[in-house]
C-alpha positions as CSV (number, residue, x, y, z in Angstrom):
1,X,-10.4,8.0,-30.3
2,X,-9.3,8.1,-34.2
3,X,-9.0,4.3,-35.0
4,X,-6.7,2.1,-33.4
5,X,-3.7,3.6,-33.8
6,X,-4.8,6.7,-31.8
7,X,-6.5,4.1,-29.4
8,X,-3.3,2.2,-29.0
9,X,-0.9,5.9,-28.7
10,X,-3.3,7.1,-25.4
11,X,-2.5,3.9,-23.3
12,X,1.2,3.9,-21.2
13,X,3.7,1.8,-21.8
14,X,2.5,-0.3,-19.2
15,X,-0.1,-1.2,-20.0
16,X,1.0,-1.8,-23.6
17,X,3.0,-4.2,-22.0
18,X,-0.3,-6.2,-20.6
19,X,-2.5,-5.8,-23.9
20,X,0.2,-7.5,-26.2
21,X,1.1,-10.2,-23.4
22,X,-2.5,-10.7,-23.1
23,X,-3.3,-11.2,-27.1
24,X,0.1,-13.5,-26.8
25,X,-1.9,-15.7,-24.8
26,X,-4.9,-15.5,-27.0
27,X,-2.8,-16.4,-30.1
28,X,-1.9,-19.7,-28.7
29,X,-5.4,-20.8,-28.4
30,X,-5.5,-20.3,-32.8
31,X,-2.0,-22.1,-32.6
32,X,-3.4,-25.0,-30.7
33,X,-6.3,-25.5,-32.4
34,X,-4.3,-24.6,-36.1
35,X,-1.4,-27.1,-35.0
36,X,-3.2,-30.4,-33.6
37,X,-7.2,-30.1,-34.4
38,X,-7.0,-29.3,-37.7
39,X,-4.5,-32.0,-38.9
40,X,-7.8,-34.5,-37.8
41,X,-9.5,-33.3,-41.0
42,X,-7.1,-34.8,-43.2
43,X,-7.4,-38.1,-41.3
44,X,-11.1,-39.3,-42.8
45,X,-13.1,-41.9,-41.9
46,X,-11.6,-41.9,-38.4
47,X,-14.7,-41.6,-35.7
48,X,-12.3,-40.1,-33.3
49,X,-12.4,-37.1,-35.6
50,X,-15.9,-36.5,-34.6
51,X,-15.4,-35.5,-30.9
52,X,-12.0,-34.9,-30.5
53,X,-11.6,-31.8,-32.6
54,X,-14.6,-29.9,-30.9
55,X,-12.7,-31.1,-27.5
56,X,-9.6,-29.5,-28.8
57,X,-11.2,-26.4,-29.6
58,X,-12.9,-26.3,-25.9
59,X,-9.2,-27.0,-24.6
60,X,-8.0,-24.0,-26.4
61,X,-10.5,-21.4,-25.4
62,X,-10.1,-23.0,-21.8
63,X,-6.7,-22.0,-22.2
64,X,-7.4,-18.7,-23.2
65,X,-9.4,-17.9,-20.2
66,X,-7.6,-19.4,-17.9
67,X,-4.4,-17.2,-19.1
68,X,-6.6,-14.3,-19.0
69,X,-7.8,-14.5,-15.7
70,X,-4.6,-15.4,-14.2
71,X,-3.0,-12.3,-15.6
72,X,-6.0,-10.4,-13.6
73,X,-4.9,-12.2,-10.8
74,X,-1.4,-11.3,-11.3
75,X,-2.4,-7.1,-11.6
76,X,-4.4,-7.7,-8.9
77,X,-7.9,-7.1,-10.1
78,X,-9.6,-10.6,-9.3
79,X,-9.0,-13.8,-7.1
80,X,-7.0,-17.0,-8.2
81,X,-9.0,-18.7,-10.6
82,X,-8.5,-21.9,-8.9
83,X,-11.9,-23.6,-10.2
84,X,-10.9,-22.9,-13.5
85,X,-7.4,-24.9,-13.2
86,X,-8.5,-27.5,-11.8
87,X,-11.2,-27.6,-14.9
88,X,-8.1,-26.9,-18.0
89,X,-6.3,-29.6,-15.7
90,X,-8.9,-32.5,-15.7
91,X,-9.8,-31.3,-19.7
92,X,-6.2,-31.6,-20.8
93,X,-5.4,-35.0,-18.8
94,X,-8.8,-36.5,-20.2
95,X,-8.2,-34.6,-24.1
96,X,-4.7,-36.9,-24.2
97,X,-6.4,-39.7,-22.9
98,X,-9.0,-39.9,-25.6
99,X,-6.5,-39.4,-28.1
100,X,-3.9,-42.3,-27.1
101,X,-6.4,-44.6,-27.4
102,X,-8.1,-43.5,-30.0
103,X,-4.3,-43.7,-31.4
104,X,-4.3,-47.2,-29.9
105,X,-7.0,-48.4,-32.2
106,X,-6.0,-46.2,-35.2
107,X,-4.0,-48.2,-38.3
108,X,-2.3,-45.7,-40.4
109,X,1.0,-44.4,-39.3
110,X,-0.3,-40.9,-39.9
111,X,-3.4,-40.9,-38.0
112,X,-1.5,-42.7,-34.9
113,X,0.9,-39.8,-35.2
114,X,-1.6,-37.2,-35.8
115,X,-3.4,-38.6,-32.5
116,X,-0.4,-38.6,-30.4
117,X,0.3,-35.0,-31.2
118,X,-2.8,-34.1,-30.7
119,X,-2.4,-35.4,-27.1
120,X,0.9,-33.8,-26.2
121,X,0.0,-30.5,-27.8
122,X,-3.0,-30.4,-24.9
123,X,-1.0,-31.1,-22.3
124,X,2.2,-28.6,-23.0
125,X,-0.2,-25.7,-23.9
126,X,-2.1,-26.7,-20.5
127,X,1.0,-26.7,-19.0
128,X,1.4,-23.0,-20.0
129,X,-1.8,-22.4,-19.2
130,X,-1.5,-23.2,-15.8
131,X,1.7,-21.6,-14.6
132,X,0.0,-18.0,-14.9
133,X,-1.9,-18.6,-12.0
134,X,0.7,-20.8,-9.8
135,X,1.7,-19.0,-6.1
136,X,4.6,-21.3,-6.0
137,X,6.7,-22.2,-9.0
138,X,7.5,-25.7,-7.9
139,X,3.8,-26.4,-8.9
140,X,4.4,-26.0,-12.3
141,X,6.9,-28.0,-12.3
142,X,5.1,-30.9,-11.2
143,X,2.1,-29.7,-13.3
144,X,4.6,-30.9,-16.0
145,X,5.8,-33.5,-14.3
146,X,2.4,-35.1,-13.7
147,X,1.6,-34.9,-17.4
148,X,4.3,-36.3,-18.7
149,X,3.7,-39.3,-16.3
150,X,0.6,-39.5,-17.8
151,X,1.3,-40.2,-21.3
152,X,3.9,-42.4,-20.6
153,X,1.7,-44.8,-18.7
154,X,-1.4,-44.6,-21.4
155,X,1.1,-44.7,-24.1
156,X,2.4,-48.2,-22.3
157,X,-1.3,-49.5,-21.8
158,X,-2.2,-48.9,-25.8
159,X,0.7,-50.7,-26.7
160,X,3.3,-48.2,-27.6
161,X,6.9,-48.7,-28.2
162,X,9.4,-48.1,-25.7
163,X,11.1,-45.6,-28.0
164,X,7.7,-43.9,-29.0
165,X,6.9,-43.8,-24.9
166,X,10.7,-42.2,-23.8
167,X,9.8,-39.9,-27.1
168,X,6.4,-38.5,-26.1
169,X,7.8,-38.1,-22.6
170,X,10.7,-36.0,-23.6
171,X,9.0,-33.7,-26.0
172,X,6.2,-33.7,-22.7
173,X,8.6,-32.5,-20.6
174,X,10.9,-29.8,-23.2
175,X,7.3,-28.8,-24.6
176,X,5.7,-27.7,-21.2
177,X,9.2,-26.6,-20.1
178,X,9.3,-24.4,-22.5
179,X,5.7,-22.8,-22.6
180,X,5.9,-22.3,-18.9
181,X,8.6,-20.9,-18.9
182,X,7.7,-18.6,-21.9
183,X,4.1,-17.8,-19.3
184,X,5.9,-16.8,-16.4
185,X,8.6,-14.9,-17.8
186,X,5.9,-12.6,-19.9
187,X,4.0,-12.5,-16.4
188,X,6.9,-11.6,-14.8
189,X,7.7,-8.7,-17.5
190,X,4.5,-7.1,-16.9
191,X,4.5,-7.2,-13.0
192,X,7.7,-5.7,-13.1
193,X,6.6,-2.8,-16.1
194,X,3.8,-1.9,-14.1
195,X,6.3,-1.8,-10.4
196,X,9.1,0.2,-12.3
197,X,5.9,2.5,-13.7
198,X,4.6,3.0,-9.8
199,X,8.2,4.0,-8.6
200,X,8.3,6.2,-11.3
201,X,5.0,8.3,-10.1
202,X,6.1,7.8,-6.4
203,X,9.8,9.2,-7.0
204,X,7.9,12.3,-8.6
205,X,5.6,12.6,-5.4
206,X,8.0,12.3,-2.9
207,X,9.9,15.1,-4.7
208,X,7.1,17.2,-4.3
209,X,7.0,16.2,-0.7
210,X,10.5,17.2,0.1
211,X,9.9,20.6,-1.4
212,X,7.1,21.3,1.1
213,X,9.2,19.7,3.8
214,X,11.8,22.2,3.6
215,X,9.2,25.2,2.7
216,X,7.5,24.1,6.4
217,X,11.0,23.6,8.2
218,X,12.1,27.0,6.7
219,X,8.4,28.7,8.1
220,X,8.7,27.3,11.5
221,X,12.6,28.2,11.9
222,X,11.6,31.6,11.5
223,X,8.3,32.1,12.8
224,X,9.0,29.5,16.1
225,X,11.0,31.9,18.0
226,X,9.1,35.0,17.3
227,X,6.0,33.8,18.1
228,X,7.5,32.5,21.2
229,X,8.6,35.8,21.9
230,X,5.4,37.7,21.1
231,X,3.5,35.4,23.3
232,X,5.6,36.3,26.1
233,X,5.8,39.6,25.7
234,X,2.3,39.8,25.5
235,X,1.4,37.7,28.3
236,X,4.1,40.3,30.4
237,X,1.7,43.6,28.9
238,X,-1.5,41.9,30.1
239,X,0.3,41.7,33.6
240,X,1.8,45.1,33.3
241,X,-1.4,46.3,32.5
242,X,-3.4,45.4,34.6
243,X,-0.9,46.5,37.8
244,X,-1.4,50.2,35.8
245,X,2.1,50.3,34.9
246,X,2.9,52.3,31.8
247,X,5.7,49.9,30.8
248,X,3.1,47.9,29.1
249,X,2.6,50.4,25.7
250,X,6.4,49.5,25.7
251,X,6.3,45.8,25.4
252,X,3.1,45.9,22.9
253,X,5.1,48.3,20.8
254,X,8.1,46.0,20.4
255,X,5.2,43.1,20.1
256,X,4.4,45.0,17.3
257,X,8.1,45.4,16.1
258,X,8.7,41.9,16.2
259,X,5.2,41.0,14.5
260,X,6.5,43.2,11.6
261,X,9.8,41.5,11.4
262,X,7.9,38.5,11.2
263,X,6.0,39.2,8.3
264,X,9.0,40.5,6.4
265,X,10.8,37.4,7.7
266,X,7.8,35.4,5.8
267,X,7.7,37.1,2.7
268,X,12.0,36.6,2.1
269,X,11.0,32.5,2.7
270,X,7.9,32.8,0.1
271,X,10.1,35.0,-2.4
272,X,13.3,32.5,-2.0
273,X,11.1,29.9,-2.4
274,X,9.0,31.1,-5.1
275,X,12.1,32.3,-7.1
276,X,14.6,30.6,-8.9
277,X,17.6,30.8,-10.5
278,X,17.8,29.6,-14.1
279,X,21.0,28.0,-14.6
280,X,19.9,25.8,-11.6
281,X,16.7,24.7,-13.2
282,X,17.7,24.1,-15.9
283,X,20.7,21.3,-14.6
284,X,17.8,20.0,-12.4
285,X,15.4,19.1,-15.3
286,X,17.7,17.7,-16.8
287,X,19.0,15.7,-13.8
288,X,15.6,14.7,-13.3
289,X,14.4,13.7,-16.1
290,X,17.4,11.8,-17.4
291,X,17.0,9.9,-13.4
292,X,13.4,9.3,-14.7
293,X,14.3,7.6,-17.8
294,X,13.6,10.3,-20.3
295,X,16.6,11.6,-22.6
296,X,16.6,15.4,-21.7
297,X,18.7,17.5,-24.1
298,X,18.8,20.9,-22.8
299,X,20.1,23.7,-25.6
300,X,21.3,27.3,-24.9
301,X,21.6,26.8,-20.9
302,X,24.5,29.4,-21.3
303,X,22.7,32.2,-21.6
304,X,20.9,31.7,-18.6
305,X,23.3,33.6,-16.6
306,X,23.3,37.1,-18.4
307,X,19.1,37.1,-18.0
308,X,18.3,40.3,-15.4
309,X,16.9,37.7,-11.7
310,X,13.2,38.6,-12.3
311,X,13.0,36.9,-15.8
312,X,15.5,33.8,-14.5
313,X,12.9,33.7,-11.9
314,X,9.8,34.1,-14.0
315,X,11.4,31.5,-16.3
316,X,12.7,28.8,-14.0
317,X,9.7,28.7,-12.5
318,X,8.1,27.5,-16.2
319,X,11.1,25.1,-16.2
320,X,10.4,23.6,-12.8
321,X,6.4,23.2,-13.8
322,X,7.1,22.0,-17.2
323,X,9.6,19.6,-15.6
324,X,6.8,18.4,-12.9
325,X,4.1,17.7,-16.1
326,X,6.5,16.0,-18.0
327,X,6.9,13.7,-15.8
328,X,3.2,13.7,-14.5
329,X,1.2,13.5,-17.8
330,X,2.1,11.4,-20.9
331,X,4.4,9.1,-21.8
332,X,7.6,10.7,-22.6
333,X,11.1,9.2,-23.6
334,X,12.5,12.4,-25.1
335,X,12.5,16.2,-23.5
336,X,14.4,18.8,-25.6
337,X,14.7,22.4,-23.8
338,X,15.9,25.0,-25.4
339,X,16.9,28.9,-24.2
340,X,17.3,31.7,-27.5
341,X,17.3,35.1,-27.8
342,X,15.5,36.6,-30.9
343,X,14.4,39.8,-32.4
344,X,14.7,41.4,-28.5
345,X,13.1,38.5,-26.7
346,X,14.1,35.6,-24.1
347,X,12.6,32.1,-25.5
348,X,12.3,29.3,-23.3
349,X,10.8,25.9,-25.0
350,X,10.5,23.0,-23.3
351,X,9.1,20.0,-26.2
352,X,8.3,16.2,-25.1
353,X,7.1,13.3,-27.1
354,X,4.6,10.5,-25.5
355,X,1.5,12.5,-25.2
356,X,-0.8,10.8,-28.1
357,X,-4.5,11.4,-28.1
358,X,-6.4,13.4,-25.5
359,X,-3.0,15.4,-24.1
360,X,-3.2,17.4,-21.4
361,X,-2.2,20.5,-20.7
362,X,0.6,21.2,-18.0
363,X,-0.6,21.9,-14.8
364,X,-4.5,22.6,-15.6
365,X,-6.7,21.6,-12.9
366,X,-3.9,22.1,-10.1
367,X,-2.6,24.8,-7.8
368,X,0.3,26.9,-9.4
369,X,3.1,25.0,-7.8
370,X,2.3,21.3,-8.6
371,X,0.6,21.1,-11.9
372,X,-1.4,18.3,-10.3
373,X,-4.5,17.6,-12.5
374,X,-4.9,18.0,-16.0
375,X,-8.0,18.6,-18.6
376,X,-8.0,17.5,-22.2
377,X,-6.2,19.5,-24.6
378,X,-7.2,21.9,-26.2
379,X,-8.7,23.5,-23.6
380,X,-6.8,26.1,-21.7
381,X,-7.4,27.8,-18.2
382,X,-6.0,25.7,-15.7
383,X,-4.6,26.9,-12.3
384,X,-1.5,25.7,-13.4
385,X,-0.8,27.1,-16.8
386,X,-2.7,30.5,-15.4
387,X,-0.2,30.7,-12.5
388,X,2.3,30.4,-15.1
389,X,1.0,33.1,-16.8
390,X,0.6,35.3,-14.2
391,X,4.2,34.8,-13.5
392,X,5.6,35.9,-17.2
393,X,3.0,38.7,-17.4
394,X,4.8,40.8,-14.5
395,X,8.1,40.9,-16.7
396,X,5.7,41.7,-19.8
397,X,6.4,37.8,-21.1
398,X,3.6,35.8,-22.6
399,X,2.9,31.8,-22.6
400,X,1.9,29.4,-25.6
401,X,1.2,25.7,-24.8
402,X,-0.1,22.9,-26.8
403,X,-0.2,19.6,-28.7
404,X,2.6,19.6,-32.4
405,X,2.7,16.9,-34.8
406,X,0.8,14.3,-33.0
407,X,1.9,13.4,-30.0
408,X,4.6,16.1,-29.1
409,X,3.7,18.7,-26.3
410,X,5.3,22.2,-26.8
411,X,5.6,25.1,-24.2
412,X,6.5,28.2,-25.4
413,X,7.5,31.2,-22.9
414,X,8.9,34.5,-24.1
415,X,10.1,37.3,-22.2
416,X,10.8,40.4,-23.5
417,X,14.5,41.7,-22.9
418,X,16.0,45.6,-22.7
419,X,18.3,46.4,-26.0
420,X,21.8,46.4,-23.6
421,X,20.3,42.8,-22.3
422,X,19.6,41.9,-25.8
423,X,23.0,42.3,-27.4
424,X,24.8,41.1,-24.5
425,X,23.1,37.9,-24.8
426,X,23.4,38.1,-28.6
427,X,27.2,38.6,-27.7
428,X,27.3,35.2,-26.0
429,X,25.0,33.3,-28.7
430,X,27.7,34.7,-31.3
């Protein structure tokens, strides 16, 4: 990692999501103690000062961790941290009780108000504390509830005012609102980030899947029935045979016809499936991508059509993979593909942003028609970028991948292109 700004470029947006709602949480426990303890200090003299600011400071770092662990409870990576809310509950009900009395026995107007704040700021960051790791959201509401009751009757036992006691129960009750409110909404933010992040990946896999769905249900259409057949047929030879009639060399030769057929019948599926038609590819990406989120701008898509079939195929195919690894690896919200002809030569670039430190390159470490897996980049030589290769080198093209200006990906695949081919296409650039 190069600092923290390359550090904070190689996580996902998810999880982005969890690190700054998680220091959120961590910044109220500065704001409690900033806001209510260290007011005290400018109260002197008074002995509550003594014990109730290191009890504020405990109260905020209960806070802390409890909001920390209940987010880990909410992503699923430990139990409820019931012990510890029933601790930050009994601390922040026994917190405001020290400091109502000790605003009870106080004489200054400043210190008494210092005191009470310093007892409702407890309760209404507990509050907020707390609703992180509620099942059930009616808890927090008579979390909130039950605090509020709790100041009003001390503040009636020291002696308070009827209007100070219907104040400090109102802001109780708008404070806590508030802050849990605030908690469960930034819980609910990430748990959803992180569900809208997994349908993302699953929507990408179960495209894969369909694919080899349909290559299977196109293999066993065509070799069902002639396996069928050259079972029978065999199983009639082995009879014929062995009665000695010479009608058996017939049946094993049409065995063998039909075998034959079979094996032609297998390589049109492979090639149809192997092959593809640029234009297509090239709406699909950026069907896909757009589907997935990502602003796809695709550039020069009409000369797709005038390319001879084996470089649309060669080059679809780099579409399709690229497409697959955009979506795979990184973090991308923009995907520009572009199609040019220049100096004799087909270019196909296919640029995305969201790849940051450590990038990967497309397709290395997986088989040649899912790019799963990647390595770091720079390193070259996976399955997936050498199937690539191997692809553009039987039309004489050549492949250049890697990491530009930071964290953009390019892919880079040129094809070379007859002179009639050439200026046609230069014809429909013009």
């Amino acid at each position: 990692m190069r600092g923290p700004a390359g550090w904070w470029r190689s996580k996902s947006n998810p999880a982005k999501v969890e690190i700054y709602t998680r220091w959120s949480f961590h910044l109220f426990v500065v704001m409690e103690i900033g806001l209510f303890g260290l007011p005290l200090f400018l109260q002197p003299g008074h002995p509550a000062v003594i014990w109730l600011f290191p009890a504020i400071a405990v109260h905020g770092l209960l806070c802390g961790l409890t909001a920390s662990h209940g987010l880990d409870w909410v992503r699923g990576q430990r139990e409820q941290p019931v012990l510890l809310m029933w601790v930050l509950g009994a601390v922040s009900v026994l917190v405001a009780c020290g400091s109502l009395v000790a605003a009870g026995d106080a004489t200054g107007d400043e210190t008494t108000g210092a005191l009470g704040a310093l007892a409702g700021g407890v309760l209404i960051f507990g509050a907020g504390a707390l609703t992180i790791s509620q099942r059930c959201r009616r808890h927090t509401v008579y979390v909130v509830l039950g605090f509020a009751t709790v100041v009003g009757a001390l503040s009636i036992a020291v002696g308070a005012s009827w209007s100070a006691v219907l104040t400090a129960v109102i802001g109780i009750l708008l404070g806590g609102a508030f802050f849990a409110a605030a908690s469960y909404f930034s819980v609910w933010l990430v748990r959803v980030v992180y569900e809208l992040d997994s349908a993302r990946e699953n929507r990408t896999r179960l495209a894969v899947a369909e694919e080899r769905l349909r290559f299977g249900r196109d293999l066993h259409d065509v070799m069902g029935r002639n396996l069928a057949v050259i079972a029978l047929k065999s199983e009639l030879a082995v009879q014929l045979t062995r009665r000695g009639r010479p009608e058996a060399v017939e049946q094993m030769i049409e065995v063998q016809r039909i075998a034959h057929e079979s094996q032609r019948e297998v390589r049109d599926v492979v090639r149809g499936y192997r092959e593809a038609e640029l234009g297509v590819e090239l709406a699909g990406a950026q069907g896909v991508l757009t589907a997935a989120g990502i602003d796809c701008e695709v550039r020069g898509e009409a000369l797709a059509g005038g390319l001879p079939a084996e470089v649309q195929s060669a080059l679809g195919w780099v579409v399709r993979e690229a497409t697959t690894n955009v979506l795979r690896h990184g973090d991308a919200g923009r995907c520009t593909v572009g199609l040019r002809v220049r100096e004799g030569f087909v270019a196909l670039t296919v640029e995305n942003d969201g790849v940051g430190v450590g990038v990967r390159e497309p397709g290395d470490g997986g088989d040649s028609g899912g790019g799963e897996g990647a390595v770091p980049a720079p390193a070259g030589g996976g399955a997936g970028l050498a199937g690539l290769r191997e692809r553009l080198s039987a039309v004489g093209g050549t492949l250049a991948a890697g990491p530009v200006g930071g964290d953009r990906f390019r892919l880079l695949a040129e094809v070379p292109l007859g002179a009639p081919v050439a200026g046609r296409l230069s014809g429909i650039v013009a």
